[in-house]
C-alpha positions as CSV (number, residue, x, y, z in Angstrom):
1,X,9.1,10.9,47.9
2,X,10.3,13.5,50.2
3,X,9.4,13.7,53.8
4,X,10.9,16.1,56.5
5,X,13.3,14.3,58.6
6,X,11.5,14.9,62.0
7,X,7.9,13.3,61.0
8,X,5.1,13.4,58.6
9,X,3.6,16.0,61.4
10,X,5.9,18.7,60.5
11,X,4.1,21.9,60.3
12,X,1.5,20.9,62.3
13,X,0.8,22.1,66.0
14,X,-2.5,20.4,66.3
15,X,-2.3,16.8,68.8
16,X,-3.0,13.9,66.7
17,X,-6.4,12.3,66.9
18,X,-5.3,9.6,69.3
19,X,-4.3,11.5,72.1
20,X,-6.5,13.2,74.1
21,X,-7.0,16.7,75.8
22,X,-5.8,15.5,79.2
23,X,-8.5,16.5,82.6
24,X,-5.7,16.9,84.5
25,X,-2.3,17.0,82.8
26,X,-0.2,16.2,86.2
27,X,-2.1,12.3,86.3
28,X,-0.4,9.4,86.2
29,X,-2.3,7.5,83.5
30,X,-3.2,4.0,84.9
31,X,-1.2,1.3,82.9
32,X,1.5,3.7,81.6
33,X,3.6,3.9,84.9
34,X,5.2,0.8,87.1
35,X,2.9,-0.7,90.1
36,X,4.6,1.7,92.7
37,X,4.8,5.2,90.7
38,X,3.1,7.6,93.3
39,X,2.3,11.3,93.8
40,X,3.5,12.1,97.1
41,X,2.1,15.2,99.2
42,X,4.3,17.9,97.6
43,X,3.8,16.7,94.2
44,X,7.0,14.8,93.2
45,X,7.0,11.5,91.9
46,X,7.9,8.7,93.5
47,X,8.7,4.8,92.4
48,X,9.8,2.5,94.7
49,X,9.4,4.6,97.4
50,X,12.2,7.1,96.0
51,X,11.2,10.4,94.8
52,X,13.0,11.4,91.6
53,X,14.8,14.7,93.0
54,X,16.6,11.9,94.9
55,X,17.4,10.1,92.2
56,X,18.8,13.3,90.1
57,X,20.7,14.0,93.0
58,X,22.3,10.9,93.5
59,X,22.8,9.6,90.0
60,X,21.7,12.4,87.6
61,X,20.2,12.2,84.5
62,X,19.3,10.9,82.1
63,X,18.8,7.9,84.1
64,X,16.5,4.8,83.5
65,X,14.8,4.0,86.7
66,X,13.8,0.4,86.7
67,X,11.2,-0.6,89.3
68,X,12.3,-3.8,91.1
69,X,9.1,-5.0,92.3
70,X,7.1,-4.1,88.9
71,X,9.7,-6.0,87.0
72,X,9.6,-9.3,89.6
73,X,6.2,-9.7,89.6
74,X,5.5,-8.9,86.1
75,X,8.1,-11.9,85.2
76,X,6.2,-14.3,88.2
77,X,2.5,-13.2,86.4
78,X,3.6,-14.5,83.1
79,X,5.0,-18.0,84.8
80,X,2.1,-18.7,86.6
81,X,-0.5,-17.9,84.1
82,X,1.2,-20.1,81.2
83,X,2.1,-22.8,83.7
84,X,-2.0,-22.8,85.1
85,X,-3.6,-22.5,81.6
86,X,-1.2,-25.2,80.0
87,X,-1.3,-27.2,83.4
88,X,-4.3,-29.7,81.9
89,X,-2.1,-30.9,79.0
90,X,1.9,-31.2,78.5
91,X,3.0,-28.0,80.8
92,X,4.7,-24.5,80.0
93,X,7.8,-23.0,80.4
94,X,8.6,-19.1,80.0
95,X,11.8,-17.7,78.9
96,X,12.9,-14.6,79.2
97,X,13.8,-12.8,76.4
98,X,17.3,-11.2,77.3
99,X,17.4,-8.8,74.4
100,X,14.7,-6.5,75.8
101,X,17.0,-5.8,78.6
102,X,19.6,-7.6,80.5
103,X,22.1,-7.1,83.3
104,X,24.0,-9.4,86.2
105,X,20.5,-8.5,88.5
106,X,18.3,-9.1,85.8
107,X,19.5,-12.7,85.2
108,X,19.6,-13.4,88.7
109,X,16.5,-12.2,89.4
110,X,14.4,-14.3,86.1
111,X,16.5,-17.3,87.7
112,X,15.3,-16.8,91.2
113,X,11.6,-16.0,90.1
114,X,11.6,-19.9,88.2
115,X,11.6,-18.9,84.7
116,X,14.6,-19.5,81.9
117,X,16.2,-17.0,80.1
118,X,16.3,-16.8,76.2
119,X,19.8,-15.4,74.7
120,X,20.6,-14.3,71.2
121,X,24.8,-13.5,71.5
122,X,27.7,-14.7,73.1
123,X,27.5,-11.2,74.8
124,X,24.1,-12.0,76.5
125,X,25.1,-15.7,77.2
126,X,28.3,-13.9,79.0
127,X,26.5,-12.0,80.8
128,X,24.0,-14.8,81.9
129,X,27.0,-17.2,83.1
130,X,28.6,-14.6,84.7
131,X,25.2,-14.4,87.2
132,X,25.3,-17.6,87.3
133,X,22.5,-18.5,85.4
134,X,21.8,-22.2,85.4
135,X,22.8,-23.2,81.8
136,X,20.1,-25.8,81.8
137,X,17.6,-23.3,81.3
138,X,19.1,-21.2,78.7
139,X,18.4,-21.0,75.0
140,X,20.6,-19.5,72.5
141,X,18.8,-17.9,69.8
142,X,20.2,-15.6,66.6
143,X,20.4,-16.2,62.9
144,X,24.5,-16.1,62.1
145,X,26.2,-17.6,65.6
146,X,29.1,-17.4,65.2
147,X,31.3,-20.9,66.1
148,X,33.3,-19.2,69.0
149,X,29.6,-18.6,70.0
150,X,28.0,-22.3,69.2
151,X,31.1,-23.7,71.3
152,X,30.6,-21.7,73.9
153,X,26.7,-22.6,74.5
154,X,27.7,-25.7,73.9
155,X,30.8,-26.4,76.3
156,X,28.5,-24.4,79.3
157,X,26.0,-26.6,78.8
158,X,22.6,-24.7,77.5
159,X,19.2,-26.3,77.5
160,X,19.2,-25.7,73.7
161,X,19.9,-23.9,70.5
162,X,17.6,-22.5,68.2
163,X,19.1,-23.6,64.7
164,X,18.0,-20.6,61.8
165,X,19.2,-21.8,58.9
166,X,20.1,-25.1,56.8
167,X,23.6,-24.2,57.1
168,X,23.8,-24.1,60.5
169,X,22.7,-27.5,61.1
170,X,25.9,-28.8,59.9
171,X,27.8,-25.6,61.9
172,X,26.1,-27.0,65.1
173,X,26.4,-30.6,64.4
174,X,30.3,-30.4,63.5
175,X,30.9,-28.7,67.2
176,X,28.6,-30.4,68.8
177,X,30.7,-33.7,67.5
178,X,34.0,-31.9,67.5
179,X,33.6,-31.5,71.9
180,X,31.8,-35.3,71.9
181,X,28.2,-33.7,73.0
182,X,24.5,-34.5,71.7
183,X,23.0,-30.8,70.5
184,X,20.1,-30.3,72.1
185,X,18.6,-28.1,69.2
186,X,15.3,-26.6,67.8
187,X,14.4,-25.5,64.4
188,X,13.2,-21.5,63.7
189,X,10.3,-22.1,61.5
190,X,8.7,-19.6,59.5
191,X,4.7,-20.0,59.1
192,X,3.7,-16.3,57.0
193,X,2.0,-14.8,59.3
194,X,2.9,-11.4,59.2
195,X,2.0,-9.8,62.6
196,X,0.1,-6.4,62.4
197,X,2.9,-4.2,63.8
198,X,6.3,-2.5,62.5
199,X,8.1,-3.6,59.3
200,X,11.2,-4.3,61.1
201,X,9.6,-6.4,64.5
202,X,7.6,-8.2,61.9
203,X,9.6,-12.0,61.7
204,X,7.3,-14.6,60.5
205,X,6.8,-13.4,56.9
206,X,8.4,-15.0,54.1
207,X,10.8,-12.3,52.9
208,X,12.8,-12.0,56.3
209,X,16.0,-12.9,57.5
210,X,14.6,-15.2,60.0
211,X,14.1,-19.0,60.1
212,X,13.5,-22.0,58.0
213,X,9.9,-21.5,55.3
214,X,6.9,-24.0,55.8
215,X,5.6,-22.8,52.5
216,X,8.7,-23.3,51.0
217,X,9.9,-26.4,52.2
218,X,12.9,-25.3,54.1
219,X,11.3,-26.4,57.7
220,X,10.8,-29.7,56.5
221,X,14.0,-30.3,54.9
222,X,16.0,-28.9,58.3
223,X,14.0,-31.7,59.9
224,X,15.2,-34.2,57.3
225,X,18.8,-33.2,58.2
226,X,18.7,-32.8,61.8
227,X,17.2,-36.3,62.4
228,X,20.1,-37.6,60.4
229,X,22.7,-35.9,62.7
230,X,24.2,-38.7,65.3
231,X,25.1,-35.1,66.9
232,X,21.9,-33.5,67.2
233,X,19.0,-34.0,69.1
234,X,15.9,-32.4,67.9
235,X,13.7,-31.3,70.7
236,X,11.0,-29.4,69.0
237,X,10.2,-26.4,66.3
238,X,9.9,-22.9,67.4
239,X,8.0,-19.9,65.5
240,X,7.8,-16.3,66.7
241,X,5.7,-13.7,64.5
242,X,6.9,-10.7,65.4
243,X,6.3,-7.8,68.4
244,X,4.1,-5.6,70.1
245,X,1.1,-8.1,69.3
246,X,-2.1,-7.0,71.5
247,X,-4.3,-10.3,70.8
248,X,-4.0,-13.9,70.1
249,X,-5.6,-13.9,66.4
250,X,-1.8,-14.1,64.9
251,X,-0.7,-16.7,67.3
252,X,-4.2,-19.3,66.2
253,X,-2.6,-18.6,61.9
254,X,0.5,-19.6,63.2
255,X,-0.2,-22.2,65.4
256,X,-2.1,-24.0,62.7
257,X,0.2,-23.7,60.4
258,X,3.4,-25.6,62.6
259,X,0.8,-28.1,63.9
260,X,0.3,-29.0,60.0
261,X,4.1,-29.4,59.8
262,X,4.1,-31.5,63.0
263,X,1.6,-33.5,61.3
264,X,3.5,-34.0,58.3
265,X,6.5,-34.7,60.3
266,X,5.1,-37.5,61.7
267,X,2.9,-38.8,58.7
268,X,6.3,-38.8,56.5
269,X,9.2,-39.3,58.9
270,X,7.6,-41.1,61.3
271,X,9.2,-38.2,64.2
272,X,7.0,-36.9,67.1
273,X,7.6,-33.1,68.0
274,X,6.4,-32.6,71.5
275,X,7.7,-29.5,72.0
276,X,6.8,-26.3,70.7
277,X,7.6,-22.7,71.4
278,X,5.6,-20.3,70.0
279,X,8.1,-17.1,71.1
280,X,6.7,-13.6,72.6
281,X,6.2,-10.4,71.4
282,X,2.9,-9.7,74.1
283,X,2.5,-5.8,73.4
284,X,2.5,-3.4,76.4
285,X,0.4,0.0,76.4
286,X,3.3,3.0,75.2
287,X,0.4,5.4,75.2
288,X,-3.5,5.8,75.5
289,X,-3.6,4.4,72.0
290,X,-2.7,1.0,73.1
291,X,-4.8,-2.1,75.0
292,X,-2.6,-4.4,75.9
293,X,-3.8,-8.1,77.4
294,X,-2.8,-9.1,80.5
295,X,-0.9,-12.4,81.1
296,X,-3.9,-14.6,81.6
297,X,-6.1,-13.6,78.8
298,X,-3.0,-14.2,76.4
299,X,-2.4,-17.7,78.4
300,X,-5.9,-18.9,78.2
301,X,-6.4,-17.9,74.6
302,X,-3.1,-19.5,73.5
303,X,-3.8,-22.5,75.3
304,X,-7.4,-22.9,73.8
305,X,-6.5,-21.9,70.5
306,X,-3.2,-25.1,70.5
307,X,-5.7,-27.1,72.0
308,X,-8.0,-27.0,69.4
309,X,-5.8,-27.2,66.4
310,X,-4.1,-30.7,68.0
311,X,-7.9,-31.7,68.3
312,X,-8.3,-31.2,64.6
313,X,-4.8,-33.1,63.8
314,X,-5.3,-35.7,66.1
315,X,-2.0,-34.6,67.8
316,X,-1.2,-34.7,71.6
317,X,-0.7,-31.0,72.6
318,X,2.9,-30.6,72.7
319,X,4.6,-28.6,75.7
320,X,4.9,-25.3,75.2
321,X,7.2,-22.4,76.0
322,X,7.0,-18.8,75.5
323,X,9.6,-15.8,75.4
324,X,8.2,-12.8,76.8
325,X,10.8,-9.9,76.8
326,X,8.8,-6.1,76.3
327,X,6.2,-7.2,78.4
328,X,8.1,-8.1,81.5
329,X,10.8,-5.2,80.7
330,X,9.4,-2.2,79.5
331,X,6.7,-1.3,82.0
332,X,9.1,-1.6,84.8
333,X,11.1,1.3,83.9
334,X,11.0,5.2,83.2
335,X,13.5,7.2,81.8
336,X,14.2,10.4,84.0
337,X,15.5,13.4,82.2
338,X,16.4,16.8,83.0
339,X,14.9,19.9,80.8
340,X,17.0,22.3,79.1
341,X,15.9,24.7,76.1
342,X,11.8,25.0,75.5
343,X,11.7,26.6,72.0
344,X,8.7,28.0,70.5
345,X,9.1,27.9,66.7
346,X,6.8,29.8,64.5
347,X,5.9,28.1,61.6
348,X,3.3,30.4,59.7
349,X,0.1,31.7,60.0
350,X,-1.2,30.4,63.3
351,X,0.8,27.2,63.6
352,X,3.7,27.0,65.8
353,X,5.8,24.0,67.7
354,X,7.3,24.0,71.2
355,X,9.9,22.0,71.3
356,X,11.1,20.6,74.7
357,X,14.9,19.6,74.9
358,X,16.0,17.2,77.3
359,X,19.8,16.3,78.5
360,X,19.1,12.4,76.4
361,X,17.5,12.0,73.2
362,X,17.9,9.1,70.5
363,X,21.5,7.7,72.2
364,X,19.4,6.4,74.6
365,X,16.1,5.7,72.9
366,X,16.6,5.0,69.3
367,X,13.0,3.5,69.2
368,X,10.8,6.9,68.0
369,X,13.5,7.6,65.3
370,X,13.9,3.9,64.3
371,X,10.6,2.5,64.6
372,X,8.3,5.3,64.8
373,X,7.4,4.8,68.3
374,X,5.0,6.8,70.0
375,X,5.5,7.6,73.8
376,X,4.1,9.2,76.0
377,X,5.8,11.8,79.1
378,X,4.8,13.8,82.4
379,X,6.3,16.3,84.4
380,X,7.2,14.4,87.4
381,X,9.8,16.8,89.7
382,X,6.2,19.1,90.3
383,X,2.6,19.8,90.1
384,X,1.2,22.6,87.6
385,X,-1.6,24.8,87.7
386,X,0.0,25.7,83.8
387,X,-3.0,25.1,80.9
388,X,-2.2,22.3,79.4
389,X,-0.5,22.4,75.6
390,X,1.4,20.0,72.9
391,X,4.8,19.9,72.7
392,X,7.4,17.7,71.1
393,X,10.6,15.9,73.2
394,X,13.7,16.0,71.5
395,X,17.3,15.4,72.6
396,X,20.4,16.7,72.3
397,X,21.8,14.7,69.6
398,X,23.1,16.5,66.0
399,X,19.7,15.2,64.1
400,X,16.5,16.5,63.8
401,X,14.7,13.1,63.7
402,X,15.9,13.1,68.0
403,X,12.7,12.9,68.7
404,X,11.9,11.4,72.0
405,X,7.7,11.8,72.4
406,X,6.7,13.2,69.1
407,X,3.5,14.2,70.8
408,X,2.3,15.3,74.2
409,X,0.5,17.3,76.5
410,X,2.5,19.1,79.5
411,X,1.9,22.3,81.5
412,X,2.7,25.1,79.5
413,X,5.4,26.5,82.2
414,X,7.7,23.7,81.5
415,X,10.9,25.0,81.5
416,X,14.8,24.5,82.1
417,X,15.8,22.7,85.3
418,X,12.0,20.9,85.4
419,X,12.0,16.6,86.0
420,X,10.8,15.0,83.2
421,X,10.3,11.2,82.6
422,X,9.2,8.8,80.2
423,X,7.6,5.7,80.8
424,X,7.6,2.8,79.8
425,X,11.3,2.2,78.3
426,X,12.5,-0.8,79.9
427,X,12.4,-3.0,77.0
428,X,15.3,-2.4,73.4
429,X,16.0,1.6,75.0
430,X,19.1,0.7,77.1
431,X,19.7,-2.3,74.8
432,X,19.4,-0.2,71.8
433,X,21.6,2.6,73.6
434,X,24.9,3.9,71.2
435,X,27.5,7.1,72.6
436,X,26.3,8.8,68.7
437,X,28.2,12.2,69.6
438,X,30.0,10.6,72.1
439,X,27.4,10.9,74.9
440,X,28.2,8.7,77.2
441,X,25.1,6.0,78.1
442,X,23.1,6.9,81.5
443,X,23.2,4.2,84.2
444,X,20.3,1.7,85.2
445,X,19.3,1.8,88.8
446,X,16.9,-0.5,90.6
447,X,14.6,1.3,92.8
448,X,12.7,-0.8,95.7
449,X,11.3,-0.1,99.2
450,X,13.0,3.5,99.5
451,X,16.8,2.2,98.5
452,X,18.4,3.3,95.2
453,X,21.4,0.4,93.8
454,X,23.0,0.6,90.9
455,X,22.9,-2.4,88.0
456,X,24.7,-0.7,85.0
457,X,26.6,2.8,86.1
458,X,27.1,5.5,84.2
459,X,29.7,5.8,81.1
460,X,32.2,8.2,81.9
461,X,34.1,10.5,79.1
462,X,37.1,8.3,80.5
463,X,35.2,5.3,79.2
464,X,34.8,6.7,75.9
465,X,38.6,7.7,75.6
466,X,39.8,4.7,77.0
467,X,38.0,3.0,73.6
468,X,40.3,5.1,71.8
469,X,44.0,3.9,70.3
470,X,44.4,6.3,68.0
């Protein structure tokens, strides 16, 4: 099978079906950009009362501009609507899922606005002590901890570890006895529901690296063992199917399917579970293409659809938590770039390709080239009175799969010097972020109420040389 290395739509000019020939190609599509992205009289965006010529001047680009009071109360809407809908039966907690995108601020702000934080590497739970992150409310996550990273979580004191495998049941239990502490631990169950999104955000089939089987009688046995561990305390089962999930049809499959092993738990080991967490993975709207539910629809619909299945089973419902990451991250912030080349590349017969280049590209968002992601982009440094017409974003990276926005409309005068952002890559862009040709990583800055700060600065050449030994 051969395919060109910069998409299946190579060769083809014409917009695909999804996106549509924009009434005004200056708007700032509703749901695509953070509560306080404005127009302002002259034309320039703003968010958080900063226009982005500001922020080019004072930080440069690329930059990703992360909207202070989007982020807040995007965190606050998913505490209150899974602590109201679950209110009736055993309560709700929500985590944070730290891998979409974490910083010092970041943690301190989940910790102010009441909600925990969900960690996957020593590197995040560094980070979260470091802020000062109350350990209680912290769960460590990841499928081969390492025991410098067990002891860690352990000694600081988090709320609990998320055991993957069969294996690391003993790991956790022998450092867990080895510092004279009772694990508080859940188990990663697998239930076979295989979201409807991306091959590799997909986690709750059988043939991933993720979790302990139901079908196969993993789950079970890790039960088995960690009720036999004087050094573990199980405090509930945890199943998460996978990402940029629009509706609550996967969660009621999987749902079902770890109430049945609660069930059985208690029918043959005479154990209650009363405490479940069902993960994240709430998709957020990249482009027109996508719908995304809001907080409460996803709440109420969860809550009715556990509910109902403890009905059936005759089971109490269990208290739940939830680890929304993308949803609280990625709308808050827009990547700002500056545009250099705009290349118009015949390609036979009537079809051409203009080609946008900006001073980023796949160093810091891998996402289009490693997950096929589709986003979406606007001139926002000025206003155009330009026809509309499709171009492609790319970066500045040695690879012609740097594809940034396979597929958009802008003003056909876009040219070099021109403000262009993204939106919408707050969530896995920074994380995801590498120095591939040795570019240096942009910075993060918060914007709120007309002030600029700085959470994670710019890498400087320096940075990259100091790395160096050799």
């Amino acid at each position: 099978m051969r395919a060109h290395e910069a998409g299946a739509l190579h060769g083809n000019d014409a917009a695909p079906t999804w996106l549509p020939y924009p009434a005004d190609v200056n708007a700032l599509i509703p749901g695509l950009w953070s509560s306080t992205t404005r127009r302002d009289a002259e034309g320039t965006v703003t968010v958080g009362g900063v226009d982005v010529h500001r922020i080019a001047q004072e930080v440069g680009t690329p930059a990703f501009v992360l909207d202070e009071e989007d982020f807040r109360g995007r965190a606050r809407s998913f505490r209150d609507a899974f602590t109201e809908a679950l209110r009736p039966y055993a309560g709700a907690d929500v985590y944070y899922a730290g891998k979409a995108f974490l910083c010092s601020a970041v943690a301190r702000w989940v910790d102010e606005d009441g909600l925990g934080l969900d960690v996957c590497t020593g590197g995040e739970l560094a980070v979260a002590l470091r802020a000062g992150f109350p350990p209680e409310r912290i769960a460590l996550h990841g499928n081969n901890k390492s025991d410098a990273e067990i002891r860690r979580a352990l000694e600081a004191g988090v709320g609990r570890v998320v055991i993957d495998s069969l294996d690391e049941i003993d790991q956790v239990a022998s450092i867990a006895a080895e510092l004279g502490v009772r694990a508080a631990v859940m188990l990663r169950v697998t239930t076979g529901v295989e979201a409807h999104t991306h091959e590799f955000i997909a986690t709750a089939h059988e043939d991933q690296k993720f979790g302990l089987s139901i079908t196969g009688g993993g789950a079970l046995e890790a039960v088995r063992r960690t009720l036999a561990a004087d050094a573990l305390e199980l405090v509930g089962l945890h199943s998460h199917i996978g990402s940029q999930i629009f509706d609550t049809g996967g969660f009621e499959v999987a749902a079902r399917r770890v109430l049945d092993l609660v069930a059985q738990i208690r029918a043959e080991l005479d154990h209650t579970i009363d405490q479940l967490d069902l993960g994240g993975g709430f998709g957020v709207m990249y482009n027109t293409q996508h719908t995304p539910s809001t907080p409460e629809e996803l709440a109420r619909g969860i809550a009715d659809i556990v509910a109902k299945e403890c009905r059936d089973l005759e089971l109490d419902v269990p208290h739940l938590s939830f680890e929304p990451g993308r949803a609280i991250a990625g709308p808050s912030t827009q990547t700002l770039y500056s545009v250099g080349t705009v290349k118009d590349v015949r390609l036979g017969g009537p079809h051409h390709r203009v080609y946008v280049s900006v001073d980023g590209g796949m160093s810091d968002n891998v996402r289009t080239a490693l997950y096929d992601a589709d986003y979406s982009c606007l001139l926002t440094g000025r206003v155009s009175d330009a026809a509309p017409e499709v171009v492609r974003v790319v970066g500045k990276h040695c690879e012609s799969g740097d594809i940034v926005v396979k597929d958009e409309y802008l003003p056909s005068d876009v040219g070099r010097g021109d403000l262009l952002s993204v939106p919408v890559t707050g969530a896995y862009c920074y994380s995801l972020a590498s120095n591939y040709n040795h570019v240096p990583r942009p910075p993060v800055v918060a914007v709120r109420d007309g002030e600029i700060r700085t959470l994670l600065r710019r890498e400087t050449e320096e940075d990259l040389l100091g790395l160096d030994q050799g």
